[in-house]
N, C-alpha and C positions, 0 to 999 in steps of 0.2 A: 349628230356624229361628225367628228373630223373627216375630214376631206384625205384618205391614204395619201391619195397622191402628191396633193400640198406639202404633204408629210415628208416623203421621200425626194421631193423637187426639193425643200428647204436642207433638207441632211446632204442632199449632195454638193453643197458647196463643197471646195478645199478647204478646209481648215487653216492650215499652216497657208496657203495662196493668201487666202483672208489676212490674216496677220502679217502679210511681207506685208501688201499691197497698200497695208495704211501709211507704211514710208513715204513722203512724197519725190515720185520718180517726175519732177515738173522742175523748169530756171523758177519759174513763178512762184510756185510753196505752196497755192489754196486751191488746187485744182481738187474736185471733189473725190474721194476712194469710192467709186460709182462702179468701177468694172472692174472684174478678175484678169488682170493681165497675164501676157506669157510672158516666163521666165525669161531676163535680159541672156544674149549672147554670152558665151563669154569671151573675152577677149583672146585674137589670135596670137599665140608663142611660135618663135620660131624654132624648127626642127634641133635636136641636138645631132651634131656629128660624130660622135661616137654612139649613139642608140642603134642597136643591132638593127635587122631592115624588118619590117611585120610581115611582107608577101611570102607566102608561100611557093608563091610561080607565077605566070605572068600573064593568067587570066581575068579579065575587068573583075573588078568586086563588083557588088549589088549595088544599082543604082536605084533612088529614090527621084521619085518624080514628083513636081507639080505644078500647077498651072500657074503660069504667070499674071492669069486674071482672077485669081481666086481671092478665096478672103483672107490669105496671110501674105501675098503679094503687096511689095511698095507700093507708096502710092505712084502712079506715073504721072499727073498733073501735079506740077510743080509751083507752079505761076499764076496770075491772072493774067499777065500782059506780058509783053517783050521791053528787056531793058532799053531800045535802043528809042519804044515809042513814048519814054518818061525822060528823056536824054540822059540815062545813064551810061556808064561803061558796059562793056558786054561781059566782061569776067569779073565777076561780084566776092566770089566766095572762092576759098580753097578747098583741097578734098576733105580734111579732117573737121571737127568741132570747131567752132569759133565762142571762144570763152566771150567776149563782146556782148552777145547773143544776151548773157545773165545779166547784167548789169545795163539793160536801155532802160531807161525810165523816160515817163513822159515830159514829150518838151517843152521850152515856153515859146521859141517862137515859131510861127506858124513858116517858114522855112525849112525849119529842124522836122518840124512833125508832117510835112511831105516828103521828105525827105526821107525818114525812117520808116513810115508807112510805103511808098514805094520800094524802098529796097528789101523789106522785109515781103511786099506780094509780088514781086517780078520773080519772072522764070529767070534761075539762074542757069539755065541751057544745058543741065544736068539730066542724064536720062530716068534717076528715079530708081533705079536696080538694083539699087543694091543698099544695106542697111545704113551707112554713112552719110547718102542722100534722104532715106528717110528721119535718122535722126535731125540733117539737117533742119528736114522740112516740118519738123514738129517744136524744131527748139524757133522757128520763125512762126511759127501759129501761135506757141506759146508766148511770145513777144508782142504779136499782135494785142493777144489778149490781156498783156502785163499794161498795152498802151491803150485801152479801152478801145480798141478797132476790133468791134465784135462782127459788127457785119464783113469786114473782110476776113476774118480769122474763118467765119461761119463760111463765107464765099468759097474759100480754099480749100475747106473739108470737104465741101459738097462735090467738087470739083475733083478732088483725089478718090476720093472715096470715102465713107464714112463708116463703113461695115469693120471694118480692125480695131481692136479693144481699142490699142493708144487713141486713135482719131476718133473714134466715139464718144470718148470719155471727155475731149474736151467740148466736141457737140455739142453733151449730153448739158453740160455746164453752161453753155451761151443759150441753149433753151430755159435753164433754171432763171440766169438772170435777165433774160427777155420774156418772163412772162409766158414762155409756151413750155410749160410741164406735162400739160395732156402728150404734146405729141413727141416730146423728148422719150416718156415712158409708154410712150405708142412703136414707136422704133423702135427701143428694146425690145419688146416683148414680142416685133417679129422678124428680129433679124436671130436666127440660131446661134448664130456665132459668138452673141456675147451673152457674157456671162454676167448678171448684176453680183454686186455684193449687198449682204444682208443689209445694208441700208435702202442702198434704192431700190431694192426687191419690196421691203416693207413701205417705203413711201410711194411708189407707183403701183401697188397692191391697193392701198388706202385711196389712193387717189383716182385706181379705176374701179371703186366704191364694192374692193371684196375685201372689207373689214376681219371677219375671220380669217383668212388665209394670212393677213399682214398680223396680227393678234397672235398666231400660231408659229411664226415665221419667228417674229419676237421672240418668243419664248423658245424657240430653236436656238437662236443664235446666244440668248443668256446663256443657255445649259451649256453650249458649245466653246462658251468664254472668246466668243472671236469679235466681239464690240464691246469698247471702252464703256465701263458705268456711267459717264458723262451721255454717249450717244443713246442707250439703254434710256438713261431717263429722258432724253429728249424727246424719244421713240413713244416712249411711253404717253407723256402727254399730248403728242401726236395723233393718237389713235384711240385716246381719251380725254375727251376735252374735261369731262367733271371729275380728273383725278387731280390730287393734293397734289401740285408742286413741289418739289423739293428747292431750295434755293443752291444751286448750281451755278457758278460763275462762266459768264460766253465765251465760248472757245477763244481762245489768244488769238487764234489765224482762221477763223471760220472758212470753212470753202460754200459754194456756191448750195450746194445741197444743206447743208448747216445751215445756211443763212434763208432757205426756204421753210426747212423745217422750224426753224424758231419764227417766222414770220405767223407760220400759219395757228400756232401754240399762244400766239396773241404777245410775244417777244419780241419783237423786230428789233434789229442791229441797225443804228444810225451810220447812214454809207457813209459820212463824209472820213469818220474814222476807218475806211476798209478801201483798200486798194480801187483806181478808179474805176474797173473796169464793172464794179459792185450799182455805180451811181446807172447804170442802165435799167435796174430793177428798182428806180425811183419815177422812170419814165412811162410806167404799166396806168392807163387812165384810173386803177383802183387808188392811186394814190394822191394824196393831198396839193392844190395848186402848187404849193409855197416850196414844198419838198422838190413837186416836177421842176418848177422854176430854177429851182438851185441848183438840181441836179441835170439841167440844160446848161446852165452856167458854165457849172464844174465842166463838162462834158466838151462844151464846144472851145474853151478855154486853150483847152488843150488839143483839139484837132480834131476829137471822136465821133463828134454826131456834125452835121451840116450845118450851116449857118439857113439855111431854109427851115431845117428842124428847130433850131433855137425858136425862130422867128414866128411859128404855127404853136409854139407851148405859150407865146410873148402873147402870141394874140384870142387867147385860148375865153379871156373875161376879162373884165374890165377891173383896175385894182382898188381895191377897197380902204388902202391904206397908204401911207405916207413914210417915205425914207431911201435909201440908198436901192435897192430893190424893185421897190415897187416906183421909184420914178426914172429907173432904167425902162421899165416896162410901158411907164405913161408915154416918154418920148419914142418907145418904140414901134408903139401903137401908131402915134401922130406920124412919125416920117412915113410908115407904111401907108397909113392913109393919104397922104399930098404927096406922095410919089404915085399912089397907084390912081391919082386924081392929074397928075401930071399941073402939079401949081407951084410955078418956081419959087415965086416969092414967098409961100408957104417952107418950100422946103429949104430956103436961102437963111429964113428966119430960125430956122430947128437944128441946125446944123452944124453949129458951133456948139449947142447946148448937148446935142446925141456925141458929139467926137467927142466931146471931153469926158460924158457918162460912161460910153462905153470903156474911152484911154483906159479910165481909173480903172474899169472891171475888167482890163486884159482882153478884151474883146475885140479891137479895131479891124483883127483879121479879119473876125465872122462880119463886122460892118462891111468891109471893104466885098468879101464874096457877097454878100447878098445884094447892095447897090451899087457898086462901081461901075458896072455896063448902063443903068438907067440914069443914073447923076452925069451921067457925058453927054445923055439926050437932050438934058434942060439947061435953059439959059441963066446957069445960076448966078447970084450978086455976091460981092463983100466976100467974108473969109471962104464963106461957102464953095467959092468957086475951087481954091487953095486947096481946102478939104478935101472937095472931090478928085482934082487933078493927084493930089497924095493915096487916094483912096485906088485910084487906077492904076498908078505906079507900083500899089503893092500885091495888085492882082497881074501885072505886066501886061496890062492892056496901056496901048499911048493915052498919053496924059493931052486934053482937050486945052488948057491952061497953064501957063510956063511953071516950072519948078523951079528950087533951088538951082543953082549953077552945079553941085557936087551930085543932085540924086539924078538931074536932067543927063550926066555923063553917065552914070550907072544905068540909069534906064536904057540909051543909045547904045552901050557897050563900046567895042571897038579898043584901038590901043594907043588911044591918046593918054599922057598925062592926065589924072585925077587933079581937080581942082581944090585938093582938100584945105579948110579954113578954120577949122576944129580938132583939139590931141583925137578926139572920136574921127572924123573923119581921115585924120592922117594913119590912126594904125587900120581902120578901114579898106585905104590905098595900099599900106604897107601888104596886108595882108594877101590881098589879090595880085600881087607883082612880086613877093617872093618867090624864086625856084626851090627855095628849099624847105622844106615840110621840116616839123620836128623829127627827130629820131626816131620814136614808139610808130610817128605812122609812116616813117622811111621804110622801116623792117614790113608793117602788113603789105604794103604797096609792093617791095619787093617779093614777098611771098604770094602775090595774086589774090591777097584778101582786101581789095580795096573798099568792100564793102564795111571791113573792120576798122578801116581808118575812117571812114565816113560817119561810121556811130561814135567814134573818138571825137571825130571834129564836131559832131552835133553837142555834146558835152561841154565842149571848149565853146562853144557860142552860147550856150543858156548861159555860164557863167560872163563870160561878154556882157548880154544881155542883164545883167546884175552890176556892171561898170568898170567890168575888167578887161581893158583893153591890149593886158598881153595874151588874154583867149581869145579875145575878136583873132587879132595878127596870127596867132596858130592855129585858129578854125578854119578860117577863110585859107591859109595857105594849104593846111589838109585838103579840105576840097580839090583847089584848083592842082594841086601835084596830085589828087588821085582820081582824078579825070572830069569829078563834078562840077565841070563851068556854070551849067544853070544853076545849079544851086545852090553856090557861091555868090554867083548874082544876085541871086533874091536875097540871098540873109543881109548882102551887102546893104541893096537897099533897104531892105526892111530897118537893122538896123540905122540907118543911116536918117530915114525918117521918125520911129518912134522913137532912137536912143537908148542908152542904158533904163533897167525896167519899162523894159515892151509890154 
């Protein structure tokens, strides 16, 4: 016998909720249609002046109350830190939406991608009260998550709260591609407040092994017409592994739930083709070295996972093969081993061979975080020495061994003349001593959105970083007119050591 209840828990979905809700209300575009959300606000109109008055006399109307700690209260954590202890400015953002917000993508240099990673988790000193603030603070989780910083995206939720559809929903999604799905659909199922939609009602049904219930739920929502034939049949194989296929082409923008459920259907979606923040469900021990590998790659690349992380998948087995790849991994192996052996001339000998591995694979930042503190310990020889002192400069620790004359004054700071020797090095200089910003980031700056010119300038430096030296000169200058000295500095140097394609 069917289960009544199952029955009447699957019918009471909304309907028509169901159907808004696959809209995607995300900057992002692939956040998964996991929860019934509440109806958006609608926008405040201002009174007309001729509309008669509504009061009757001039006793309070009825007032509604509710709790300011309850489950449809904003969130009140904002932040993980204070702007003031990443040296940023302390007015980040203005009161309205910051269109900037859609459009960050991930950076290339590892400048840019501290940079955007901190302004997107500092508290912008906002108390959180009101709908504006939490729009803000979901379209900066959602950026998080655009820039594969799932662990801070995740950090933030947990922090504000996680119990409100919006904020669940994207939870729900950095559990799907970190590998913990038990306890994504373990939260649901006891927090009241949210509501699944027939998808992940049926895959966290399936997946807490009450097959009939997910079987009947299915067959709910066909009758109901509130899932795409597409998701129906994916459902379908889902919960039957020894049914016919249909051949069904992958959703064009898979969300995180889609891309579990064709996982588990014996389908998988190859991440490199899908947004980066996907490559973190390459990082689950069920998956293949060569996949982990790359997908640490990708990952650190761009700023997401640690360079310790990179380092623990690098060291994971010994490689079996020959090529671009797998002799990134041999030498990565070997420096880690005569580093943590403390043998200079070991590491003196490696060192030229790992800079250049890594240069090519875009990686020198993750080199420089993981040894720059223990390469200034040892008595290195020959380039190595070079090496290391560059590798220190770009962690801003002092450099053990003299630098160029250009990156030695960057390092120092101060406001001497730049010694620039190179057209790179002179719009470099130019850039850090302009008082005037371009235009586009005059206006955010003057409107208090200096956080908006700061994702403008980070823009302007990947294309720098590509050998355009009239973005180097307007990124750098954005910065330093919109208060970011230190990290104007850093790009400065960075570029200035790795050059166009860092």
């Amino acid at each position: 016998m069917v289960n009544s209840r199952v029955l009447l828990m699957a019918c009471a979905f909304p309907v028509a909720a169901a159907a808004q809700d696959r809209v995607p209300l995300s900057a992002i575009g692939w956040l998964s249609d996991s929860v019934t959300l509440p109806a958006a606000l609608p926008r405040p109109v201002a009174p007309d002046a001729a509309e008669p008055p509504v009061a009757s006399n001039a006793l309070p109307g009825r007032v509604t109350v509710r709790p300011l700690d309850g489950p449809d209260a904003p969130p009140a954590a904002l932040g993980l830190f204070s702007p003031a202890s990443r040296g940023l400015p302390s007015e980040l953002w203005a009161t309205g939406a910051e269109p900037e917000l859609d459009a960050i993508r991930p950076a290339t240099l590892a400048a840019s991608q501290r940079l955007l990673h901190d302004l997107l988790a500092a508290d912008p000193g906002r108390s959180g009260a009101d709908d504006a603030d939490e729009a803000l603070f979901l379209e900066r989780v959602d950026a998080l998550m655009g820039l594969g910083q799932l662990d801070t995206a995740r950090s933030m939720l947990d922090l504000a709260g996680r119990d409100r559809p919006r904020s669940f929903r994207r939870w729900f999604d950095i559990a799907l591609l970190t590998g913990q799905e038990n306890a994504g659909c373990s939260a649901m199922r006891r927090l009241p407040q949210i509501t699944p939609t027939y998808p992940a009602r049926i895959f966290c049904l399936a997946r807490g092994g009450d097959w009939r219930a997910a079987e009947l739920t299915l067959e709910t929502a066909r009758s109901l017409d509130v899932i795409t034939a597409a998701e129906a049949e994916r459902l379908r194989l889902f919960l039957d592994e020894l049914a016919d296929p249909l051949m069904l082409p992958p959703p064009v923008s898979p969300s995180p739930l889609d891309f579990a459920i064709l996982a588990a259907v014996g389908e998988p979606l190859r991440t490199p083709a899908l947004p980066l923040a996907f490559a973190h469900a390459d990082l689950r021990p069920i998956t293949g070295w060569k996949l982990r590998l790359d997908a640490a790659e990708r990952l650190a690349r761009r700023g997401a996972i640690t360079a310790d992380r990179l380092w623990q998948i690098y060291g994971e087995r010994a490689p079996a093969a020959s090529g671009a790849l797998w002799d990134r991994v041999d030498l990565a192996q070997q420096l880690d081993a005569a580093v943590e052996a403390a043998e200079p001339a070991r590491v003196s000998a490696l060192m030229p061979q790992v800079w250049n591995a890594m240069q090519a694979a875009g990686l020198t930042h993750a080199l420089a975080a993981r040894y720059a503190d223990d390469l200034g310990r040892l008595p290195l020889t020959g380039p190595a020495r070079d090496i290391a002192a560059q590798l220190s400069a770009l962690t801003g620790a002092p450099a053990t061994t003299p630098l160029l004359p250009f990156v030695a004054a960057l390092v120092e700071g101060g406001d001497a003349p730049l010694p620039a020797q190179s057209p790179l090095e002179a719009a470099i200089a130019d850039g850090l001593r302009v008082t005037a910003p371009p235009a586009r980031a005059a206006r955010s700056i003057a409107e208090g959105r200096r956080a908006s010119a700061a994702i403008d300038a980070a823009a302007l430096l990947d294309d720098g970083a590509e050998g355009n030296l009239d973005a180097i000169r307007q990124g750098l200058a954005t910065l330093v007119a919109a208060g970011f000295h230190d990290a104007a500095r850093r790009a400065a140097i960075e570029l200035a050591i790795l050059g166009p394609d860092a």
